[in-house]
DRENMARNU-667598 format. One record per residue (C-alpha): x, y, z. Coordinates in nm, 3 decimals, m for minus. Layout:
residues N
<<X,Y,Z>>
...
end
This chain:
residues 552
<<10.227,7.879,9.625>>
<<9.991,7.607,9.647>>
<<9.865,7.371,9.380>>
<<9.573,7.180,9.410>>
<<9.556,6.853,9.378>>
<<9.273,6.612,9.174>>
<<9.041,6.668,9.472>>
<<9.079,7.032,9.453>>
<<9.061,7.015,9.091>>
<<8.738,6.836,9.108>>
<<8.585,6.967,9.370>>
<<8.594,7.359,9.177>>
<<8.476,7.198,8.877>>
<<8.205,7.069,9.010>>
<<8.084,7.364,9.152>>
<<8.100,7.552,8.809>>
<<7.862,7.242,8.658>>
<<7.598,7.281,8.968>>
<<7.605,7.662,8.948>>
<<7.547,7.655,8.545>>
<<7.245,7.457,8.607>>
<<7.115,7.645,8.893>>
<<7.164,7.992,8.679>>
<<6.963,7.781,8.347>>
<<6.675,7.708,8.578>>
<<6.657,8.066,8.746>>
<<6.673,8.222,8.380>>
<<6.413,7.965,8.297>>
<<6.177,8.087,8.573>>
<<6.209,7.778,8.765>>
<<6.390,7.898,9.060>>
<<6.240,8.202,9.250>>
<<6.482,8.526,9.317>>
<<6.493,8.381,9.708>>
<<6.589,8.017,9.577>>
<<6.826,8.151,9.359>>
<<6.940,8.384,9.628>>
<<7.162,8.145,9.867>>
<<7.253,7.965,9.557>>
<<7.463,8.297,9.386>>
<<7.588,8.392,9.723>>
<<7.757,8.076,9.756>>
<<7.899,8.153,9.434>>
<<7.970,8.527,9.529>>
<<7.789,8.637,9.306>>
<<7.583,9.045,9.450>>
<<7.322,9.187,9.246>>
<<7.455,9.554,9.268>>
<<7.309,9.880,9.194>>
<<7.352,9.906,8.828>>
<<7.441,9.520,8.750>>
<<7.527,9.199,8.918>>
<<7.884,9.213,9.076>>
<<8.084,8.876,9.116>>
<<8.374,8.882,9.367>>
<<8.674,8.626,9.315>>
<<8.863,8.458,9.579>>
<<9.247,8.535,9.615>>
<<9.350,8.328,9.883>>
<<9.551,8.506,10.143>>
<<9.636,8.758,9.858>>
<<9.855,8.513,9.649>>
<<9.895,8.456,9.312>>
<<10.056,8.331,9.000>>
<<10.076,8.567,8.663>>
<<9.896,8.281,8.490>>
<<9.602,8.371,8.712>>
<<9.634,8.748,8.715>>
<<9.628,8.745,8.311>>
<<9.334,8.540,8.299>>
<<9.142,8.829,8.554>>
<<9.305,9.049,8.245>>
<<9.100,8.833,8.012>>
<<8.794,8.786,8.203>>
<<8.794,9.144,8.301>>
<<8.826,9.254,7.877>>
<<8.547,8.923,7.769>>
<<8.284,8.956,8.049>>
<<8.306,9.324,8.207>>
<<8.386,9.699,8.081>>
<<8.793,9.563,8.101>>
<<8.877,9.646,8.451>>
<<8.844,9.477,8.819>>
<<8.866,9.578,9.152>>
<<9.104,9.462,9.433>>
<<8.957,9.482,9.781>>
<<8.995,9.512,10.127>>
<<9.030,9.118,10.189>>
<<9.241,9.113,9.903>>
<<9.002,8.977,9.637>>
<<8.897,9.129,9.309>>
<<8.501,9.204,9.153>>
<<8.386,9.237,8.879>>
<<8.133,9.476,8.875>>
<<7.988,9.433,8.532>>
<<7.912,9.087,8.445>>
<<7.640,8.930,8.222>>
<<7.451,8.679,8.472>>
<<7.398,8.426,8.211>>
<<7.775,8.464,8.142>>
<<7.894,8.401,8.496>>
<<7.955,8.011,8.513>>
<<8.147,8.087,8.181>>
<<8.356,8.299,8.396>>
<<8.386,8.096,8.689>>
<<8.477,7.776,8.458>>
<<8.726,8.021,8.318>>
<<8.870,8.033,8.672>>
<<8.850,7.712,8.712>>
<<9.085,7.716,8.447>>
<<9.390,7.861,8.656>>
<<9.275,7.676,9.001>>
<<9.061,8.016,9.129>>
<<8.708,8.035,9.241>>
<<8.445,8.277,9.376>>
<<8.361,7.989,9.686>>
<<8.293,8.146,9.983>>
<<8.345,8.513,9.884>>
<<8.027,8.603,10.024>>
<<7.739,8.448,10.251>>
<<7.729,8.332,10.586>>
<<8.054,8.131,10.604>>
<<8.426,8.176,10.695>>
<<8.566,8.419,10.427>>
<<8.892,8.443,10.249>>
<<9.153,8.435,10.543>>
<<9.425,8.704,10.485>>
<<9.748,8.788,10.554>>
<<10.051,9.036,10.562>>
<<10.140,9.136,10.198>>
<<10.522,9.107,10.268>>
<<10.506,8.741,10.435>>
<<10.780,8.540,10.386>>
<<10.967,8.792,10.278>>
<<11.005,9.054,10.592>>
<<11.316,9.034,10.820>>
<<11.129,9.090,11.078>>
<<10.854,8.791,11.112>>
<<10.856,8.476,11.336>>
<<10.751,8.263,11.036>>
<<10.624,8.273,10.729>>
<<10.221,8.278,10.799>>
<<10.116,8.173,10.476>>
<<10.114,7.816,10.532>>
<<9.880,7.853,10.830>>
<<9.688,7.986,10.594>>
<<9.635,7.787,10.381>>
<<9.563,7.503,10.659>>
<<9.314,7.752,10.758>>
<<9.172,7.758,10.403>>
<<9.162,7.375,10.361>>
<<8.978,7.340,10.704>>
<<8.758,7.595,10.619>>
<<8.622,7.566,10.254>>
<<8.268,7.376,10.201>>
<<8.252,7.311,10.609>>
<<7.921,7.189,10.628>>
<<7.877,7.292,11.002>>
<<8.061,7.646,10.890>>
<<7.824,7.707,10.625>>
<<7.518,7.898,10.763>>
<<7.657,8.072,11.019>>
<<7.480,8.344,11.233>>
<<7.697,8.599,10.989>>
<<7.988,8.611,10.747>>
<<8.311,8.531,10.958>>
<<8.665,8.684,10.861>>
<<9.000,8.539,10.975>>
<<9.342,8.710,10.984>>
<<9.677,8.570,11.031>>
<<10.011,8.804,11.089>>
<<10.368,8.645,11.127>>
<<10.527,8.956,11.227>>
<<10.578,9.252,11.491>>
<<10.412,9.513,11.229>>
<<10.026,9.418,11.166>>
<<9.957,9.482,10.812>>
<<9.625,9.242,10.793>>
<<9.437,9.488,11.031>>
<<9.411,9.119,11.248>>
<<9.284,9.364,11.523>>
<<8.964,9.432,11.382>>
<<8.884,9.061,11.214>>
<<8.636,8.760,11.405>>
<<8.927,8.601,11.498>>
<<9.325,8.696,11.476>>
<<9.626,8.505,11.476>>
<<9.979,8.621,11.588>>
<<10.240,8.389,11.535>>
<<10.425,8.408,11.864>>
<<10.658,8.238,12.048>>
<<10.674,8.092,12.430>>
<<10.977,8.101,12.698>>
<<11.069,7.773,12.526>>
<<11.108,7.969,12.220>>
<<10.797,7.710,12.049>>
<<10.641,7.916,11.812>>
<<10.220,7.914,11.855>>
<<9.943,8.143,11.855>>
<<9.813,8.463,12.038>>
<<9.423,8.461,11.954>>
<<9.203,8.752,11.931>>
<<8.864,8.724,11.919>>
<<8.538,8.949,11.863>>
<<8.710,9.229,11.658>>
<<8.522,9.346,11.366>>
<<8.424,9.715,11.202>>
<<8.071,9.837,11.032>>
<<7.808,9.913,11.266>>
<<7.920,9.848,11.614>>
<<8.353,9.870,11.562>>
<<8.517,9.678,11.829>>
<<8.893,9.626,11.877>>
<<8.954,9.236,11.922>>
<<9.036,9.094,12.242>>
<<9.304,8.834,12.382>>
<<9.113,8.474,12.435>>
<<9.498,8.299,12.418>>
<<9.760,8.452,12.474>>
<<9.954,8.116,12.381>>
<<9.811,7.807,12.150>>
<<10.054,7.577,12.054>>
<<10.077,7.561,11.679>>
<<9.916,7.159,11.637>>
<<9.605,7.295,11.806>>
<<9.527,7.589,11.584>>
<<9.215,7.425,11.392>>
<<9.082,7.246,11.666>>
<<9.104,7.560,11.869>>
<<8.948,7.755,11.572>>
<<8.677,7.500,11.547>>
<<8.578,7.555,11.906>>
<<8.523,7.902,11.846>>
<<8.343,7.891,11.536>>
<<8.085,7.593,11.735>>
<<7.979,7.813,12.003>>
<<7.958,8.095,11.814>>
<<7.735,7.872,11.600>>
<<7.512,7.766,11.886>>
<<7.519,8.075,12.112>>
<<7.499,8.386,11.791>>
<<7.212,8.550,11.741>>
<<6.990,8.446,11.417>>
<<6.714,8.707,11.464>>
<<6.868,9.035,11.452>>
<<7.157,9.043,11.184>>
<<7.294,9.394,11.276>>
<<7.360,9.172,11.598>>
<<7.488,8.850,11.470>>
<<7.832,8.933,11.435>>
<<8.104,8.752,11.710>>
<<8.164,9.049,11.843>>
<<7.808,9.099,11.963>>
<<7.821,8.801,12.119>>
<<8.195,8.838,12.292>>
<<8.070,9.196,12.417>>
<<7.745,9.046,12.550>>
<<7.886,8.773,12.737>>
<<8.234,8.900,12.804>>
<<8.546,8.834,12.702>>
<<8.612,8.574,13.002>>
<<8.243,8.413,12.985>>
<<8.328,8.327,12.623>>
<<8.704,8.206,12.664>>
<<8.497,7.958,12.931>>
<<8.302,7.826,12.689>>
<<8.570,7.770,12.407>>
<<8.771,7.586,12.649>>
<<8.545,7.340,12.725>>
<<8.414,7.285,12.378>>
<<8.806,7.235,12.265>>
<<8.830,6.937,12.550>>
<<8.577,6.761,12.309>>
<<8.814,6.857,11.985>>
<<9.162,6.879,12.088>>
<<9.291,6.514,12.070>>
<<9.096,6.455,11.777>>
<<9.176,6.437,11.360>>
<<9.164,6.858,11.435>>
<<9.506,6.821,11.560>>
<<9.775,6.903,11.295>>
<<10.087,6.685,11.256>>
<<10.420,6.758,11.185>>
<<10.368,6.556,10.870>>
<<10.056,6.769,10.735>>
<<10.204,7.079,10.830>>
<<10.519,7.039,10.643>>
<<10.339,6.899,10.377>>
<<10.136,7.268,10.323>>
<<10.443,7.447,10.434>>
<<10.656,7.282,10.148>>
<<10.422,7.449,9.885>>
<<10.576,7.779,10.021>>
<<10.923,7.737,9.981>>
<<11.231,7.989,9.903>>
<<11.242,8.111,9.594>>
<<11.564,8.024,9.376>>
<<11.747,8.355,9.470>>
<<12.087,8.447,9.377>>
<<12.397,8.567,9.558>>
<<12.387,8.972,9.560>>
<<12.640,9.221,9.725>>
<<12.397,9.418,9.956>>
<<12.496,9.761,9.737>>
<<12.463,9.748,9.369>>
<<12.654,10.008,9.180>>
<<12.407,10.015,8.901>>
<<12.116,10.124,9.141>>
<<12.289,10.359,9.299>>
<<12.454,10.501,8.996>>
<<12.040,10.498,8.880>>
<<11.920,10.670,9.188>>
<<12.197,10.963,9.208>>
<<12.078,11.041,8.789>>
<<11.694,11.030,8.831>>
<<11.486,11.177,9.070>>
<<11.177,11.051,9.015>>
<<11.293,10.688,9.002>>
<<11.493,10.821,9.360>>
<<11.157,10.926,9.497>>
<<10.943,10.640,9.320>>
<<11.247,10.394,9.509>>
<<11.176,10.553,9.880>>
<<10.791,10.551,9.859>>
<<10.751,10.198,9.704>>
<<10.995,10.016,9.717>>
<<11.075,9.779,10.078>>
<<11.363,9.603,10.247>>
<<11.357,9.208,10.147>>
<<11.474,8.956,10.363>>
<<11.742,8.827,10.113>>
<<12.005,9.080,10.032>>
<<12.019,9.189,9.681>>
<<11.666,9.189,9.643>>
<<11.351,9.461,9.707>>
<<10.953,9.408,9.760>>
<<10.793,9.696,9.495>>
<<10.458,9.786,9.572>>
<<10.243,9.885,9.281>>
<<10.055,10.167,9.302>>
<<9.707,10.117,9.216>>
<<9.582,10.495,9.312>>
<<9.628,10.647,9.021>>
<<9.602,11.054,9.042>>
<<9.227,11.078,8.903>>
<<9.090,10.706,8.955>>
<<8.928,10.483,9.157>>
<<9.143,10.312,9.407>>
<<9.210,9.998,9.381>>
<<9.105,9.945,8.988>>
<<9.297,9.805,8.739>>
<<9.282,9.771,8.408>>
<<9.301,9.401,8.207>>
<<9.583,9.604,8.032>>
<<9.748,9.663,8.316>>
<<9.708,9.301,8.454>>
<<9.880,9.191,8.163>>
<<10.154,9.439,8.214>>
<<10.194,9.317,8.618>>
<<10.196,8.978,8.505>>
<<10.500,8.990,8.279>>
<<10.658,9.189,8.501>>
<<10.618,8.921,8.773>>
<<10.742,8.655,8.491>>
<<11.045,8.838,8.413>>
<<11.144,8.984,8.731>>
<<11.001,8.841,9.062>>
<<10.904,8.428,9.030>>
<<10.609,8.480,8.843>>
<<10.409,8.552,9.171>>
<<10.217,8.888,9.299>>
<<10.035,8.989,9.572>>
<<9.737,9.170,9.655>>
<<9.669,9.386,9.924>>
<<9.484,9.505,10.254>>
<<9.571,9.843,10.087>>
<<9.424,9.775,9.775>>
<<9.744,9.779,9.594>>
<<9.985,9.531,9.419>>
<<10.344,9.360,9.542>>
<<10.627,9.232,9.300>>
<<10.747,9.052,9.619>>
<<11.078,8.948,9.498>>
<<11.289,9.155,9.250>>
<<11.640,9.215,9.213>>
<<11.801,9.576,9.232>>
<<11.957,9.552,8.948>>
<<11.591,9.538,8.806>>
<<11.413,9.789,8.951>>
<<11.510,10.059,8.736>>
<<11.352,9.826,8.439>>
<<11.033,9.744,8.667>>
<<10.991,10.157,8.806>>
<<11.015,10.243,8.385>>
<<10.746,9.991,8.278>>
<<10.496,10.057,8.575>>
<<10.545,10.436,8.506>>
<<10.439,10.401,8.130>>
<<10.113,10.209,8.227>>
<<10.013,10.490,8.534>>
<<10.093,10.258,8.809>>
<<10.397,10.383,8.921>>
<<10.263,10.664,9.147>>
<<10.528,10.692,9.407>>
<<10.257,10.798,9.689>>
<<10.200,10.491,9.908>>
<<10.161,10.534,10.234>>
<<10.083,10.905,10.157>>
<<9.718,11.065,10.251>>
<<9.605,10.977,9.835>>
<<9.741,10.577,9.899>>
<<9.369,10.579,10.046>>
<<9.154,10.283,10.100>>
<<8.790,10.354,9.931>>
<<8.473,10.126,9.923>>
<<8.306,10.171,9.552>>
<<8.030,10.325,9.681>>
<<7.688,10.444,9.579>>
<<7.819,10.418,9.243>>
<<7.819,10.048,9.256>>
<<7.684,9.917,9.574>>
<<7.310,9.860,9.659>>
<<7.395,9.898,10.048>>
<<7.612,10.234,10.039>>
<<7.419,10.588,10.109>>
<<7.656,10.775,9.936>>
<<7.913,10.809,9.696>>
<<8.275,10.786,9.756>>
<<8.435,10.797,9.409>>
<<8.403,11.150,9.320>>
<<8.528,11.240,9.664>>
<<8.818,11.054,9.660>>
<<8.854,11.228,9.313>>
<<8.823,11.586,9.498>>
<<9.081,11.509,9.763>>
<<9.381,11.396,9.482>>
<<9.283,11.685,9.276>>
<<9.309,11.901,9.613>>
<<9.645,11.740,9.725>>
<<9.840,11.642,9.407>>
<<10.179,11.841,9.583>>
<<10.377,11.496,9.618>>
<<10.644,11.711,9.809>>
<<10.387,11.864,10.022>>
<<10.235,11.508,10.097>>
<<10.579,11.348,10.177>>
<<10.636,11.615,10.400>>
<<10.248,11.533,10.597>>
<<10.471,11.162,10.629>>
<<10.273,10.843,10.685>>
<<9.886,10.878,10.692>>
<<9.631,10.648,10.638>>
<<9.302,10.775,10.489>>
<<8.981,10.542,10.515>>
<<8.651,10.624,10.278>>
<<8.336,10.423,10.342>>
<<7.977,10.466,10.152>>
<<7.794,10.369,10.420>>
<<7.792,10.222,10.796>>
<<7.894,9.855,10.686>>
<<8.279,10.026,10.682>>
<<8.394,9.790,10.347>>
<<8.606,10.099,10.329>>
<<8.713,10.067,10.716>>
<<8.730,10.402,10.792>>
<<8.692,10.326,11.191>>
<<9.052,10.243,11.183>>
<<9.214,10.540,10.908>>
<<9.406,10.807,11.052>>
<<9.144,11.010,10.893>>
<<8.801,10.824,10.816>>
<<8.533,10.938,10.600>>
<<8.194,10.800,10.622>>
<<7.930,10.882,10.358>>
<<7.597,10.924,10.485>>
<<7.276,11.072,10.331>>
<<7.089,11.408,10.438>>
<<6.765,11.398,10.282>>
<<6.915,11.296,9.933>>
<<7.212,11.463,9.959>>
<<7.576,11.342,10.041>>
<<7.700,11.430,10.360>>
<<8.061,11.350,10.510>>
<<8.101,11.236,10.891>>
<<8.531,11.242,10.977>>
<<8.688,11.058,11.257>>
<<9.024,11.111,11.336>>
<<9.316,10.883,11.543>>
<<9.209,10.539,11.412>>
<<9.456,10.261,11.334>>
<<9.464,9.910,11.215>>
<<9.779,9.822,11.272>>
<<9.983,9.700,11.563>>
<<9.881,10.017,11.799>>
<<9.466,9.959,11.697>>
<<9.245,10.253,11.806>>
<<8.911,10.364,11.637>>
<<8.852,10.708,11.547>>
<<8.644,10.911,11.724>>
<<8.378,11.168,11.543>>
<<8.556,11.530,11.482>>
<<8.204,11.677,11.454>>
<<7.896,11.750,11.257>>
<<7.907,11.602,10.923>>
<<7.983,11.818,10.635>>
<<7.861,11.833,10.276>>
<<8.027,11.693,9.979>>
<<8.200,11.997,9.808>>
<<8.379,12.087,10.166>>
<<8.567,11.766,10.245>>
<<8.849,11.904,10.043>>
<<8.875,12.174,10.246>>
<<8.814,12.016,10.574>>
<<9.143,11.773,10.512>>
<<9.347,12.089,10.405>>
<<9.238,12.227,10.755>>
<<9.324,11.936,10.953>>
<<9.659,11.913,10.781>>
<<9.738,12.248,10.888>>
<<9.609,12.206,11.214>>
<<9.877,11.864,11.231>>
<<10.211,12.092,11.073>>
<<10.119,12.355,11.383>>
<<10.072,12.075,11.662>>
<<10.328,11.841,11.534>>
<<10.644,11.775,11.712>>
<<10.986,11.642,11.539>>
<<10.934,11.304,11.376>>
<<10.576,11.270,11.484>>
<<10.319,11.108,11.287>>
<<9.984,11.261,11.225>>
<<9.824,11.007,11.409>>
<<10.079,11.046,11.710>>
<<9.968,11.427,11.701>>
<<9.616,11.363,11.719>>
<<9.646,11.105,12.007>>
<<9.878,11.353,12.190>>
<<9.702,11.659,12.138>>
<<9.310,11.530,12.120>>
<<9.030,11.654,11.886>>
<<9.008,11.987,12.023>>
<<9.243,12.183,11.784>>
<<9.125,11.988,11.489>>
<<8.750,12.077,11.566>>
<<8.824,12.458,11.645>>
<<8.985,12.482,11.305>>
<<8.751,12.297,11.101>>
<<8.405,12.424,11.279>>
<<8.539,12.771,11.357>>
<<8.393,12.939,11.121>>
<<8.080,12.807,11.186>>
<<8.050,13.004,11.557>>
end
């Protein structure tokens, strides 16, 4: 992974000493809340609904167990001893002192992390496929390109007030597990009929109030033109986004607005002024960022190891825990385990400092001290032998993270909520609660197969429910909590967004809603179909005459 250098070093401690002086003078009453306001968001730093909520940047979802056990010990010194991982693969704290937080962020500092450019008007933490460079089945290992990205993109002073905050996603593979589809811009390593591997670009993709699927501005950019390309985007959406409307400000306003082909005109004659310039990578820089992403040290395995299967055939729940989380590495000998962090009652995507502590030894002593975070809002031990995930599936099991559901309707992406948020209109915590207490059958949930299920608080769609299989979208009735569902939404490969099953419906019948749409899916269902390939196949109609029958 990569180090920084004295720059870096510098540069991060800096920022700790500017923001502890800024905080002193706000405390002191010499800053007003709107002077201090730009300041903090530069620092990610949200005053929430019950307390201010700091959100730390995990660079394309990478890091070291160093770094995870000091979130362990900023999450038990500074906040109720817990954080939560998000969508773009970062982790808040929800419970922070303010006069504590550049002791938190110099704590960070610490273990080269940050909170710069986690929030604001800028390009935000540019993310990635949890299994890169270690898939079979990716061109190459996009990591590096994102951390170009990063380097290009951190403390841009033309990038830094831009119309509205800007998201970047970068896939190396056939499977998109970065939901690049639905991002400002996305990246698909490809390759031409000369076999030179480059770029597809999407452009104008994004979720919350208006969801639009991106769309194709390059089907083909050679790989030494990617930030020069990038950079002509990002300067006439600068120039050309709207500033007075911020529920319009987003790229893919503007894209939809002009058109997909008026814009690509534009970008290509802004990138005549910044192709042939310093933008354009060399081999020499690229290999320099690619070399801090190297093969790990691994040994020479037989593909079968008699101890795992001898393991498997003797327990069944380490047999079932093995087939849910557990993936196919690149190098024989070795599997990807993904760490559950839905736990049966609890909110997804939480984790306690205890259990930080526990990942991080586990990454010491079985997968190269590294671990990844999520799209999903789970955790990856990227890199572990067989032989050692018996030892791994025992440990996570002891400390509740070890739930062998993912990819299952309760592996569920959830936004915190009105619980936490000052922006959501309604909670999403206690229904997320209700729907594991309704379907805690593992059998009869690995029987539903693969299904994605998206929760959002409110419109803003942190909790990208657009693109679940099933999406739930909190909105309020007059003070009360009412649930809109969308069904057939995807952000994967095969992107769709859901469309609206029908009236909302109140807070104590979601439960029962899902069980009827589940039933309504084992009736319509063919052989080997998904529940998404049953609802594109079939349409809404079944699903609304079961769930709103009743009603007529």
């Amino acid at each position: 992974m990569y180090q920084y250098n004295k720059v870096d070093q510098k540069i991060v401690d800096e920022r700790v000493e500017q923001f502890r002086d800024q905080t002193r003078r706000f405390l002191a009453g010499e800053l007003s809340e709107d002077e201090f306001l730009a300041l903090r968001l530069m620092n990610g730093l949200y005053i929430q609904r019950q307390a201010p909520m700091l959100r730390v940047a995990i660079p394309y979802g990478l890091m070291s167990a160093n770094q995870l056990r000091k979130l362990a010990h900023i999450a038990r010194t500074f906040d109720k001893g817990y954080g939560h991982f998000t969508t773009r693969t970062n982790i808040q704290f929800n419970w922070p002192k303010l006069e504590e937080v550049p002791d938190i962020l110099a704590e960070l500092a610490q273990v080269q992390m940050h909170a710069i450019q986690t929030s604001g008007n800028c390009i935000r933490n540019t993310t990635t496929d949890h299994f890169a460079g270690i898939t079979a089945d990716e061109i190459e290992d996009p990591r590096p390109w994102c951390e170009i990205i990063r380097q290009w993109s951190t403390l841009h002073p033309e990038f830094a007030y831009l119309p509205r905050k800007f998201k970047i996603a970068v896939t190396g593979s056939s499977e998109d597990r970065a939901a690049s589809q639905v991002h400002d811009i996305g990246l698909h390593l490809v390759t031409n009929e000369q076999d030179e591997i480059g770029f597809e670009v999407l452009v104008g993709g994004g979720l919350g109030r208006t969801p639009v699927i991106g769309k194709v501005i390059r089907e083909f950019l050679p790989k030494h033109d990617l930030l020069s390309y990038l950079d002509a985007i990002l300067r006439v959406y600068n120039l050309k986004g709207r500033r007075d409307n911020k529920y319009k400000a987003r790229i893919k306003i503007l894209v939809e607005s002009m058109g997909i082909d008026a814009f690509r005109d534009l970008v290509e004659a802004e990138w005549q002024f910044t192709k042939d310039t310093e933008l354009r990578l060399t081999d020499d820089e690229i290999n320099r960022v690619k070399g801090f992403f190297q093969p790990h040290p691994y040994e020479s395995l037989e593909a079968e190891s008699p101890a795992l299967i001898q393991q498997l055939q003797s327990d069944v729940d380490f047999k079932v825990w093995f087939t849910r989380n557990t993936r196919a590495h690149k190098v024989t000998g070795y599997r990807s385990v993904v760490v559950s962090l839905k736990p049966h009652l609890g909110a997804p995507g939480d984790i306690t400092d205890l259990q930080m502590d526990i990942v991080a030894d586990l990454a010491d002593q079985y997968s190269f001290s590294e671990i990844r975070s999520t799209h999903d809002q789970n955790l990856v031990l990227g890199d572990v032998r067989q032989d050692d995930l018996y030892e791994v599936w025992k440990s996570l099991a002891e400390h509740n993270l070890a739930r062998a559901n993912i990819n299952t309707l309760t592996d569920m992406i959830v936004c915190p909520g009105f619980d936490f948020c000052s922006l959501a209109n309604a909670k999403t915590l206690n229904i997320a609660d209700a729907i594991n207490a309704e379907f805690d059958d593992l059998d009869y949930l690995y029987d539903l197969g693969d299904i994605q299920l998206n929760m959002s608080g409110c419109i803003n769609a942190c909790g990208h429910h657009h693109v679940g299989h099933i999406g739930i979208l909190g909105v309020d009735k007059k003070g009360e909590d009412w649930y809109q569902i969308t069904l057939g939404g995807s952000g994967r490969e095969d992107a769709s967004l859901g469309k609206v099953l029908g009236k909302a419906v109140a807070a104590d019948e979601v439960p029962s809603v899902l069980r009827k749409l589940l039933e309504t899916y084992v009736e319509q269902r063919t052989d080997e179909e998904r529940f998404l390939d049953t609802v594109r196949r079939v349409g809404l109609d079944p699903f609304k005459e079961k769930v709103y029958a009743a009603a007529h």
